[in-house]
N, C-alpha and C positions, 0 to 999 in steps of 0.2 A: 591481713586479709582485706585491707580498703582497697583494694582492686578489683572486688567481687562489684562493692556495689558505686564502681568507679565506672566500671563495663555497664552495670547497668541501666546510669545515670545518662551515660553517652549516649548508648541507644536509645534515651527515650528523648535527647536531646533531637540525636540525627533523626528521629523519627516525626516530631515537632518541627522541623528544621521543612522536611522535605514537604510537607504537610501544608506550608506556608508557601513552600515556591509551587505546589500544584500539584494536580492527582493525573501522570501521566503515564499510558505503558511506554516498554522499553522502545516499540518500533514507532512510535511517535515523539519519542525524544530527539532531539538537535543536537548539530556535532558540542553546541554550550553547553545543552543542558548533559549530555553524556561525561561531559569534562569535570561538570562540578559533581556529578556525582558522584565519578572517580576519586576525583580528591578528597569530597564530605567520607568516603569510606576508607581511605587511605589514614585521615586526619584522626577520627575518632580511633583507629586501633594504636597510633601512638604512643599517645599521653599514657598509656598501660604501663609501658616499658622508660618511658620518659619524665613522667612524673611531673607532667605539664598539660593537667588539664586546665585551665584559665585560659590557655593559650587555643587547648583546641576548639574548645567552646568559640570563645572569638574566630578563629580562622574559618571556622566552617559556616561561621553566622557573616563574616565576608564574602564567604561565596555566594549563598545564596543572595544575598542584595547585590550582588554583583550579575547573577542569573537575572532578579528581576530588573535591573538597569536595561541590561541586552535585550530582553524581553521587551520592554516599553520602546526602546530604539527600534528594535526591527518593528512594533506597531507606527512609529512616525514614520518611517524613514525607509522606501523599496531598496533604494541601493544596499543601505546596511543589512535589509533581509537578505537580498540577492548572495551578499557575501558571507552572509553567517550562517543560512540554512539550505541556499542553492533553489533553485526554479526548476517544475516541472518539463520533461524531457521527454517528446512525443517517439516512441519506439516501435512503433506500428502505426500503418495508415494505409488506408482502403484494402487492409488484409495483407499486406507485405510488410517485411521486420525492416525497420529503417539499420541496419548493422552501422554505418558509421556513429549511429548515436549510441549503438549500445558497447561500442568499441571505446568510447570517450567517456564516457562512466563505470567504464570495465566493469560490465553487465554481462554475464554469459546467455546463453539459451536456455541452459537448464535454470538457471534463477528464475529468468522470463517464465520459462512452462511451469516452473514450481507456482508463482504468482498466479495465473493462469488456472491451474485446477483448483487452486484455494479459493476461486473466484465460479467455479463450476464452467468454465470457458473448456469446450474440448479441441478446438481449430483457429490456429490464428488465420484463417480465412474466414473464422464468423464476426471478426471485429473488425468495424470502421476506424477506428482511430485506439490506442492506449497510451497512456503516458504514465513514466516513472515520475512518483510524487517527490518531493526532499526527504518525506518521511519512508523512503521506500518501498511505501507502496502503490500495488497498481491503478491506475484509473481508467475507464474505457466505455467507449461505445459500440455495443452491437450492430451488426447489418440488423438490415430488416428484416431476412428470412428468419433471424435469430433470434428476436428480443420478443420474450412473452408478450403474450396478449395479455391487453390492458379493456379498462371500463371502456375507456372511448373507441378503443377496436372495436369492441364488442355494438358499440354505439353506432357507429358508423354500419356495421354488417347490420343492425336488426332497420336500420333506414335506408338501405339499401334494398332489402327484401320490399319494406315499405314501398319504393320506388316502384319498381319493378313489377308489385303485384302481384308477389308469390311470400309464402309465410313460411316460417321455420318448422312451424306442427305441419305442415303434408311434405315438407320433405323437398318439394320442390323450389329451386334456385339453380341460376346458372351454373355450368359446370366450368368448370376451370382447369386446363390441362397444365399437371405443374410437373409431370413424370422428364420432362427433359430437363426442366429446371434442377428437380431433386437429385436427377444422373450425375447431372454436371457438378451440382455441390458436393455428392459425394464421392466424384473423382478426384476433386480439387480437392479437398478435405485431408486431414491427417490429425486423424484424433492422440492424443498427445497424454491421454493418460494409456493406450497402449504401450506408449514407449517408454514409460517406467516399467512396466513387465516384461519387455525383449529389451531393455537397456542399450536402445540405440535409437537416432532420432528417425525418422520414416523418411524424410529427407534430407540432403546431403547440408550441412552446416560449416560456417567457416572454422577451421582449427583452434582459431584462437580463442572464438566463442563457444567451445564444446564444454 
């Protein structure tokens, strides 16, 4: 029965092990760091059946200094990053999906809109720019009808009343006609978590990318 606590000597090894190369989730792991972890979990259920734990102990204490090597290179070295974890990939810009980019990282639409509500984004016409990160995930800037108010919004508006000579307590400030503005965004619009409940996109997508 030394394979009971052979099993779970490993585990507390591989546990040790991964604990040293860093505390990472899965969508922020690198095509590296995904490799050695394959192997550190491949390596440790061996020795069970093989009767070579010395060996696994070492090999997996290989990989990770071999993770941290790669690691400290891609800190020296852009081109080594470039090749071992990949550079962000703009897939939208001024509200239109760039499709050749998301055709060369075989990126679908539905990947895109999944990222997108996990982001609370309802229209890829409310974003100025996004980009897929190497870690998969999205990155993006809002239009400006889109992107909350902030302190200094707020700043701006209560000094602008200042200007003008009218205050917030009577109500009165200039009026601002935005009714053709809101028309037109919400003709252009196509809110995208509809189309997870009618299972089709609102509009027409290239095949390859459905």
């Amino acid at each position: 029965m030394d394979w009971i606590w052979k099993s779970v000597l490993l585990v507390l090894i591989g546990m040790l092990l991964l604990r040293i190369a860093g505390r990472k989730s899965i969508s922020q792991m690198s095509v590296a760091t995904t490799v050695i972890m394959i192997s550190i979990g491949t390596t440790i259920v061996q020795p069970i059946a093989n009767h070579e734990l010395g060996k696994a102990i070492g090999s997996a204490s290989v990989f990770i200094v071999t993770l941290l090597v790669v690691e400290q290179l891609q800190l020296k070295f852009n081109i080594f990053e470039r090749l071992m974890s990949g550079s962000s990939k703009i897939v939208i810009e001024d509200g239109k999906v760039i499709i050749p980019n998301l055709k060369r990282m075989r990126y679908t639409m539905d990947q895109l809109e999944m990222h997108m509500r996990q982001n609370g984004i309802t229209s890829v016409d409310d974003l100025e720019t996004a980009t897929v990160e190497p870690n998969g995930q999205l990155g993006y800037v809002l239009k400006r009808h889109a992107r909350p108010v902030t302190i200094g919004d707020l700043e701006e508006i209560l000094q602008s009343y200042a200007i003008t000579g009218s205050s917030p307590a009577t109500g009165e400030h200039p009026q601002q006609d935005n009714s053709s503005t809101s028309s037109t965004h919400s003709e252009n619009s196509s809110d995208i978590f509809e189309e997870v409940s009618k299972g089709a996109h609102a509009k027409p997508v290239d095949p390859k990318l459905q």
